[in-house]
C-alpha positions in Angstrom: 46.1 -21.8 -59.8 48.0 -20.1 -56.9 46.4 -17.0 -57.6 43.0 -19.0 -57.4 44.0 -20.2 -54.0 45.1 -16.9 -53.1 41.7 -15.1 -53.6 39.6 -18.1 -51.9 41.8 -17.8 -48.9 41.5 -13.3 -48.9 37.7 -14.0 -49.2 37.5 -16.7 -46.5 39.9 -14.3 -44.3 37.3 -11.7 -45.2 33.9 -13.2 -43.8 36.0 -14.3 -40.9 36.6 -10.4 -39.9 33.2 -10.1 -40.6 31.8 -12.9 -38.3 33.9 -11.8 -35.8 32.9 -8.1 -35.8 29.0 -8.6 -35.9 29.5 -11.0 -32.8 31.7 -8.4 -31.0 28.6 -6.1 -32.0 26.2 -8.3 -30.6 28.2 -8.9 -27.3 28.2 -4.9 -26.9 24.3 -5.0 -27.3 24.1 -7.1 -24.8 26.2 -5.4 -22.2 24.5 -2.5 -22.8 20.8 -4.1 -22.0 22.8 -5.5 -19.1 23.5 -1.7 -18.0 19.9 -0.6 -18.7 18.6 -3.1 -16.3 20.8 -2.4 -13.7 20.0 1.2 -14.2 16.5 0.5 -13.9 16.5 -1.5 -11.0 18.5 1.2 -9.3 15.6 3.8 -10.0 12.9 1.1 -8.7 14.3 0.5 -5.5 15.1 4.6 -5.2 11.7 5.3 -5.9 10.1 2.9 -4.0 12.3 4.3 -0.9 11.2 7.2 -1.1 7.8 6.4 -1.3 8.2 4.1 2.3 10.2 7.4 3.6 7.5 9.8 2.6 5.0 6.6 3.8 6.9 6.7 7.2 6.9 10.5 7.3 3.2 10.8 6.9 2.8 8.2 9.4 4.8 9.9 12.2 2.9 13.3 11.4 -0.1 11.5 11.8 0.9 9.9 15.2 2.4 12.7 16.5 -1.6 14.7 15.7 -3.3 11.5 17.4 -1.0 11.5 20.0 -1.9 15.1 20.8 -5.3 15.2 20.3 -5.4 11.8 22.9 -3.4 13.7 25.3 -6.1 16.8 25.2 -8.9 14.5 25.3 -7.4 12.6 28.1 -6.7 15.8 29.9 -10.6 17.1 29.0 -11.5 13.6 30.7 -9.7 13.8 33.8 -11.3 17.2 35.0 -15.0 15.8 34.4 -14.3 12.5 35.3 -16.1 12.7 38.6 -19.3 13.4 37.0 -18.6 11.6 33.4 -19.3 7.4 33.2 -16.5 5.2 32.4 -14.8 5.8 29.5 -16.8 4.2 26.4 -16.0 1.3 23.9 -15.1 3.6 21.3 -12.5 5.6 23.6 -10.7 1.9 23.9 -11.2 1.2 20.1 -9.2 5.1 19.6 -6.7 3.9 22.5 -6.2 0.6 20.7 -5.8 2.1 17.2 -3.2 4.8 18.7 -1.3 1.6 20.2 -1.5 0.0 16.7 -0.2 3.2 15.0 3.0 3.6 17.4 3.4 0.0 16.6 3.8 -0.2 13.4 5.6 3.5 12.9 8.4 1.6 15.3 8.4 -1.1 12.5 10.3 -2.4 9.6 9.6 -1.9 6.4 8.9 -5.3 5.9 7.1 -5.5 9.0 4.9 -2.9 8.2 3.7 -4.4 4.9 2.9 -7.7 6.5 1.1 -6.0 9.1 -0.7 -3.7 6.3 -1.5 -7.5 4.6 -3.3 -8.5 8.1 -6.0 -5.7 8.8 -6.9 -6.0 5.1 -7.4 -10.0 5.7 -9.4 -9.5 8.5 -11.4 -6.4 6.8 -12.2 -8.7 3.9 -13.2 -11.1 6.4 -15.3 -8.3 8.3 -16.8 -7.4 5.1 -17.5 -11.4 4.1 -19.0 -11.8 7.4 -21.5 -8.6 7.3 -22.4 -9.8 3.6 -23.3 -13.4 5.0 -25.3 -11.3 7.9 -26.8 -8.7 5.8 -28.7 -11.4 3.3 -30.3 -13.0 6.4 -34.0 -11.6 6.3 -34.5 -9.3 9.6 -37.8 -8.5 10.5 -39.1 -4.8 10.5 -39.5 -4.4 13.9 -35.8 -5.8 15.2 -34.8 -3.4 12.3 -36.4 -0.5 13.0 -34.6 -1.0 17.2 -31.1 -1.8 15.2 -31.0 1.2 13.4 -28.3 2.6 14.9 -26.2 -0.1 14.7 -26.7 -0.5 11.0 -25.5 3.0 10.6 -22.4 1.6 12.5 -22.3 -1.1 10.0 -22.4 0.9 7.0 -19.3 3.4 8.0 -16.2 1.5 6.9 -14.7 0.2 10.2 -11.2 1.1 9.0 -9.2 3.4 7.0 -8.7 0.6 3.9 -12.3 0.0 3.6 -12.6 3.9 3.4 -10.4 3.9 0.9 -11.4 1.2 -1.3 -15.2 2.2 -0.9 -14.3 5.7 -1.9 -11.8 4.0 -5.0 -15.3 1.7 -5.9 -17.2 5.1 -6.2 -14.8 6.5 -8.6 -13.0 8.9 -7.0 -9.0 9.5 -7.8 -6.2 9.0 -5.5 -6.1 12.5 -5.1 -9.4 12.6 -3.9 -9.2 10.1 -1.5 -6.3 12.0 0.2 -7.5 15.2 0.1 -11.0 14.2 2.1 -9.4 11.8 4.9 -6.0 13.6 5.2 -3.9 11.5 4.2 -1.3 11.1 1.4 -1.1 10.3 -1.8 1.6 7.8 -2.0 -0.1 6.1 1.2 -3.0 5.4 -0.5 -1.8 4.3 -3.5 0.4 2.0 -1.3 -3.1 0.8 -0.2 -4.8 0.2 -3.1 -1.4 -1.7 -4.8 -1.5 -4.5 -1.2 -5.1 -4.9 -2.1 -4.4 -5.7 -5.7 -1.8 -8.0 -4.5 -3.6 -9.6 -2.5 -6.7 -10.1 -4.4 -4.4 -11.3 -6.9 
């Protein structure tokens, strides 16, 4: 009988080692997905980083090139300005733009993205609006004397709606960046706040 007892307790004391190994097993699993994640995350925010560096890089490239091409043009308008009109709307649209740029290059990150979210609000709402004007019926006379100004209507106002018109036509993110200069990770930056926000 004690012999009986014996071997039901070994065998109990058995499957207890057992249960306790798998669940220190299981605990170790779990620590290590902990790690993964951690590790993960860590590469997410290094990569996305670099890409706002590389962003903020391109961007101060960029504004130093407008800067200098304004100063030239502001130096070409000074000596013919005594036989040259006022400046035109479009030379204060360029100004307004370059005061824009330096704007947002002195930003933070996360004032640069919410800035980013507001000209692609108001270009969908640009874009909404010309829609809404464009399926009113115009007759052929007004639209032969607005022909210029349709032209003006049909090149994107703004370097999003270049890029997303040239992203509807099926062109690569390479593409894009080749023909307006910019870079890549810009405009993939681009196209992702647009899919957020359509979202």
């Amino acid at each position: 009988m004690t012999a009986f007892l014996l071997a039901i307790s070994l065998l109990l004391n058995i499957v207890a080692l057992l249960a306790i190994i798998l669940l220190f097993l299981r605990q170790n699993k779990l620590m290590e997905t902990e790690k993964k994640q951690e590790k993960m995350l860590v590469e997410m925010e290094e990569v996305i980083s670099s890409y706002l560096i590389q962003m903020k890089e391109e961007n101060d490239d960029f504004i130093n090139k407008f800067s200098q091409i304004n100063a030239k043009k502001q130096s070409f308008v000074k000596e013919k300005s005594i036989r040259v009109k006022p400046e035109r709307k479009s030379d204060e649209n360029i100004a307004k733009a370059a005061e824009k740029s330096l704007r947002l290059a002195r930003a933070s990150v996360y004032q640069a993205s919410k800035a980013y979210k507001k000209n692609l609000r108001a270009a969908e709402e640009e874009s909404n609006e010309s829609e809404g004007l464009a399926s009113l019926k115009v007759p052929e006379s007004v639209m032969q004397s607005d022909n210029s100004q349709r032209v003006k209507e049909e090149i994107p106002s703004s370097m999003e709606d270049q890029v997303f018109m040239m992203k509807k036509q099926g062109l690569n993110v390479e593409d894009i960046a080749k023909k307006l200069g910019k870079g890549k990770t810009e405009i993939e930056l681009m196209l992702k706040f647009r899919q957020n926000q359509q979202e």
